[in-house]
SEFIVEX-99316 format. One line per field, with one value per atom (N, C-alpha, C): residue number from 1; chain; atom name; x, y, z. Coordinates in steps of 0.1 Angstrom, whole numbers. Example, Ala and Ser with C-alpha at 12.3 -4.5 7.8 and 13.67 -1.06 7.14 Angstrom:
num: [1 / 1 / 1 / 2 / 2 / 2];
chaine: [A / A / A / A / A / A];
atome: [N / CA / C / N / CA / C];
c1: [132 / 123 / 132 / 128 / 137 / 129];
c2: [-57 / -45 / -33 / -22 / -11 / 0];
c3: [78 / 78 / 78 / 71 / 71 / 79];
END
This chain:
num: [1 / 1 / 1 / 2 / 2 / 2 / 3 / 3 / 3 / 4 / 4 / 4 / 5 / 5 / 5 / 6 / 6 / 6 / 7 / 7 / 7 / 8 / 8 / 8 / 9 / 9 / 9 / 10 / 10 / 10 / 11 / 11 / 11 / 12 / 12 / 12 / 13 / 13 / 13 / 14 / 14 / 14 / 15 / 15 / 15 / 16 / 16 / 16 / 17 / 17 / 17 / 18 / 18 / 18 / 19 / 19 / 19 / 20 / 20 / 20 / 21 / 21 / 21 / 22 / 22 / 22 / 23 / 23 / 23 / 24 / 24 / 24 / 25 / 25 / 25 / 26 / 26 / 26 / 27 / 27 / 27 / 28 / 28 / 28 / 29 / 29 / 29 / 30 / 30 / 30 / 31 / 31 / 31 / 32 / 32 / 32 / 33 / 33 / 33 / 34 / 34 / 34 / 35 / 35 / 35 / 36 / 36 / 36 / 37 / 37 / 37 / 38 / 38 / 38 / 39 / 39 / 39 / 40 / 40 / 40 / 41 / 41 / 41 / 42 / 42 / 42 / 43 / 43 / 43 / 44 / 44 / 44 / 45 / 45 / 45 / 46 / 46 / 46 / 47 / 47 / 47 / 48 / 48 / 48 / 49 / 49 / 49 / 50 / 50 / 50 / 51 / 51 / 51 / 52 / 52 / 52 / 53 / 53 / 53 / 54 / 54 / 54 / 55 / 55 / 55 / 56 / 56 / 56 / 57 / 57 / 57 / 58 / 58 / 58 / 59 / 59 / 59 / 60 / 60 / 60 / 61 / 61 / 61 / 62 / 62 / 62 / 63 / 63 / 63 / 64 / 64 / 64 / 65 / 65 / 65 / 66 / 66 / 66 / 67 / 67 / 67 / 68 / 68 / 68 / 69 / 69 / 69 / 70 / 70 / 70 / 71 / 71 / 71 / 72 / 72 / 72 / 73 / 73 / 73 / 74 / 74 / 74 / 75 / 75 / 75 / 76 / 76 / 76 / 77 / 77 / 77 / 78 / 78 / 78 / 79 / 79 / 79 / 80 / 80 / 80 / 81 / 81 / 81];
chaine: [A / A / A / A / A / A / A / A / A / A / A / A / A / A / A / A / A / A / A / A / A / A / A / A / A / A / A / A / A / A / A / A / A / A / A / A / A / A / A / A / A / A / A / A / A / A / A / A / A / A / A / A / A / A / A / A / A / A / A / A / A / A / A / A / A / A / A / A / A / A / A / A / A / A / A / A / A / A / A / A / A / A / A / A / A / A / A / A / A / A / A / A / A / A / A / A / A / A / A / A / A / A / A / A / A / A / A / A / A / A / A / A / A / A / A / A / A / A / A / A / A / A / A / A / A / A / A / A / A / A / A / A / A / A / A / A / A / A / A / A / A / A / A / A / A / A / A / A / A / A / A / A / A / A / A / A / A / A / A / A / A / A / A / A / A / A / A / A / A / A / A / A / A / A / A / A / A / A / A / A / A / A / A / A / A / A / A / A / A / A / A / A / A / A / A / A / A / A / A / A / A / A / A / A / A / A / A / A / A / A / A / A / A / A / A / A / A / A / A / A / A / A / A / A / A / A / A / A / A / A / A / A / A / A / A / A / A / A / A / A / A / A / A];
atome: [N / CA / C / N / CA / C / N / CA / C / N / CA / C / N / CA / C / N / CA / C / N / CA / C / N / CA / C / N / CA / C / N / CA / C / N / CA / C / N / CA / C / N / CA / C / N / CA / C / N / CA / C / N / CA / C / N / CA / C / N / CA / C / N / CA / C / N / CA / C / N / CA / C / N / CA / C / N / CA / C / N / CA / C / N / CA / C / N / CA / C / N / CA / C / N / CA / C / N / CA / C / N / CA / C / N / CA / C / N / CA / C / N / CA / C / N / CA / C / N / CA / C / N / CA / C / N / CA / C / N / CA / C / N / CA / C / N / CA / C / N / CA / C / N / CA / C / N / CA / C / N / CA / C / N / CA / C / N / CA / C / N / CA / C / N / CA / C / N / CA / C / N / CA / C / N / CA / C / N / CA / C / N / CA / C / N / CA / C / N / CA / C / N / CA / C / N / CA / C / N / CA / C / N / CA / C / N / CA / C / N / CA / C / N / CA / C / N / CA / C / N / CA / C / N / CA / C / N / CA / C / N / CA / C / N / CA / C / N / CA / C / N / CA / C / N / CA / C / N / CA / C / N / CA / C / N / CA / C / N / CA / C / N / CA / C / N / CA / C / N / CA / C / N / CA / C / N / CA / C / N / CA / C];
c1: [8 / 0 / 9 / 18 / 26 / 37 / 39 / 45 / 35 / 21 / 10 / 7 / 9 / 7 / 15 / 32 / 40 / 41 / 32 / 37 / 21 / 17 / 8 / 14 / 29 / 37 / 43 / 50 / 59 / 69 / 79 / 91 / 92 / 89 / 97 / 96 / 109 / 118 / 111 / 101 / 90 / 80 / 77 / 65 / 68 / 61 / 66 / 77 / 89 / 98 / 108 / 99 / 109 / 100 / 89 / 85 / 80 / 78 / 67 / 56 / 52 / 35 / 26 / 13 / 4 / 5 / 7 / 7 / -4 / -3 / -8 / -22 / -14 / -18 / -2 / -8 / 3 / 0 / -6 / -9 / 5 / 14 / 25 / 21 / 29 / 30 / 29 / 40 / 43 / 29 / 19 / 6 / -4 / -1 / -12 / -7 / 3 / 13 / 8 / 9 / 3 / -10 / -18 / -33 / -34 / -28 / -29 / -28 / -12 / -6 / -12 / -22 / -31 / -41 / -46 / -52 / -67 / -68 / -76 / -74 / -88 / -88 / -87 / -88 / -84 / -97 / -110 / -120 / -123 / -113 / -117 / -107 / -94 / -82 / -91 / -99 / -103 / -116 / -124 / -130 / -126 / -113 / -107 / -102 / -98 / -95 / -100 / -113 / -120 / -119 / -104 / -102 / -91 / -87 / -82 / -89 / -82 / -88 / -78 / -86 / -88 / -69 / -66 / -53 / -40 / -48 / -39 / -32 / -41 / -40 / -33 / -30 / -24 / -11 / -10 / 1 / 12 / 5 / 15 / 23 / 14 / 14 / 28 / 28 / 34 / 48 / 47 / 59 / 67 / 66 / 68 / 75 / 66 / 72 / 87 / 84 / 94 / 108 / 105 / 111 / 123 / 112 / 125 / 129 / 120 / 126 / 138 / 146 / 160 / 162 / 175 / 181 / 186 / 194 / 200 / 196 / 205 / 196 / 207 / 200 / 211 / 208 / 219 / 216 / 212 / 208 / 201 / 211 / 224 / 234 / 229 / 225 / 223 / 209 / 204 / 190 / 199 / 191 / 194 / 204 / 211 / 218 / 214];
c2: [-12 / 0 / 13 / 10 / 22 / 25 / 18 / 22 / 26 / 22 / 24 / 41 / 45 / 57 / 70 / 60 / 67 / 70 / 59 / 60 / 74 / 82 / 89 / 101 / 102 / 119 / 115 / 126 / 127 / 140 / 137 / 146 / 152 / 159 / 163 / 181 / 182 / 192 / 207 / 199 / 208 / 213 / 204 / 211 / 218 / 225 / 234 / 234 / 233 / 233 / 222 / 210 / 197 / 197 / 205 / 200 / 187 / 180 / 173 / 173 / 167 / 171 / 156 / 157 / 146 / 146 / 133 / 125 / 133 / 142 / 147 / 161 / 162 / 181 / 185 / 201 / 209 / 216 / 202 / 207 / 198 / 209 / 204 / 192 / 182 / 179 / 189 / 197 / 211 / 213 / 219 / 225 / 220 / 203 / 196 / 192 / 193 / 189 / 205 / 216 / 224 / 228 / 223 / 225 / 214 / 204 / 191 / 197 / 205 / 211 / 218 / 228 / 237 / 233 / 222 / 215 / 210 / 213 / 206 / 194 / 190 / 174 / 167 / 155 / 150 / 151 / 152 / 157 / 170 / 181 / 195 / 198 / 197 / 196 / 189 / 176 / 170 / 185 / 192 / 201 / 215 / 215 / 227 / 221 / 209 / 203 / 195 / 200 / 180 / 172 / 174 / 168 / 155 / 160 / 150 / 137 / 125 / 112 / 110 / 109 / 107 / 99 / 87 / 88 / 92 / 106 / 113 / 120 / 129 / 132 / 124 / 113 / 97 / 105 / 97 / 98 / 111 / 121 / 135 / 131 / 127 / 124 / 108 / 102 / 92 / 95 / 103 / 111 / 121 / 128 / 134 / 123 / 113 / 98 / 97 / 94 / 87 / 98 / 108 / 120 / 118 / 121 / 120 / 110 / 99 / 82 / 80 / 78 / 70 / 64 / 55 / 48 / 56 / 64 / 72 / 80 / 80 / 92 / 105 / 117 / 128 / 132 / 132 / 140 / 155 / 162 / 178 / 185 / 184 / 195 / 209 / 213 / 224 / 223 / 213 / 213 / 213 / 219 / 221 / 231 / 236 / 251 / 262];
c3: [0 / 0 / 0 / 7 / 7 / -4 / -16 / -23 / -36 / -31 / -42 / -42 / -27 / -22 / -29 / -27 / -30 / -47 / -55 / -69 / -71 / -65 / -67 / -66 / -65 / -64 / -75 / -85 / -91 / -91 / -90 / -92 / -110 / -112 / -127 / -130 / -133 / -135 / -144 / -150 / -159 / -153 / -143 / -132 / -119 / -119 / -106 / -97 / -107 / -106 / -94 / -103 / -96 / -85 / -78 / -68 / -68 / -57 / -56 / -55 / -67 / -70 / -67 / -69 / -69 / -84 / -88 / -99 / -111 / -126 / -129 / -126 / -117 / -112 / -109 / -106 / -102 / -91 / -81 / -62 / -63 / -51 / -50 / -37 / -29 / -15 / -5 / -8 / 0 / 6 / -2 / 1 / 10 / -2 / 10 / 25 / 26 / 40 / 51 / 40 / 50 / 55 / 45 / 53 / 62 / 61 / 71 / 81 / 80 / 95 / 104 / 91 / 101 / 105 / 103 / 112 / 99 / 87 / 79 / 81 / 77 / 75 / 63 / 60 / 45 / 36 / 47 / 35 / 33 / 40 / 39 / 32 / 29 / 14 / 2 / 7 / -9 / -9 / -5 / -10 / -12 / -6 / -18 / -28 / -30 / -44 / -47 / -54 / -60 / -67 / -71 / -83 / -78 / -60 / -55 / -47 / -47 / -41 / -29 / -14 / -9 / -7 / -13 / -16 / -20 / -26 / -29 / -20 / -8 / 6 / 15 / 13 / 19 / 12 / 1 / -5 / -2 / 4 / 6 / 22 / 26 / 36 / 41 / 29 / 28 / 22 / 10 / 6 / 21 / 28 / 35 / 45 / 49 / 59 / 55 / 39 / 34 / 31 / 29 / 30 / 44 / 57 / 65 / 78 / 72 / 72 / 71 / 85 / 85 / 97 / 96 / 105 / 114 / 109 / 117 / 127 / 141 / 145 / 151 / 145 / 149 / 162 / 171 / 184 / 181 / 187 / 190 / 201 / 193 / 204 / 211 / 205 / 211 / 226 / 228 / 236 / 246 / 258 / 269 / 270 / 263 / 263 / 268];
END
């Protein structure tokens, strides 16, 4: 499921400049990651955009995971300073 998710972004260099977009529009990830943030929901993004599915909203969401998904983990030097 989650690579079904992920094949609904594309990267390309012609559209809004390399952003990450949902697969055939030019709503970037960027955008829908921020109305998430401010606190919309996935059916109040799909009614400013009705042209989006419900896994598309997933999929920004899944792009973003995968984004900054790692093993690694950096310590935060500066906390507690």
């Amino acid at each position: 499921m989650f690579d079904e998710l992920l094949g609904r972004v594309e990267i390309n260099p012609a559209v809004m400049l390399g952003k990450p977009v949902i697969r055939g529009t030019r709503l970037t990830v960027e955008i829908i990651l921020e109305k998430l943030a401010a606190g919309r929901t996935v059916d109040e993004v799909r009614e400013d955009y009705p042209f989006l599915a419900r896994e598309d909203v997933l999929a920004a969401l899944a792009y973003a995971r995968n984004a900054i998904g790692t093993d690694e983990l950096i310590p935060n030097v500066t906390r507690g300073r």
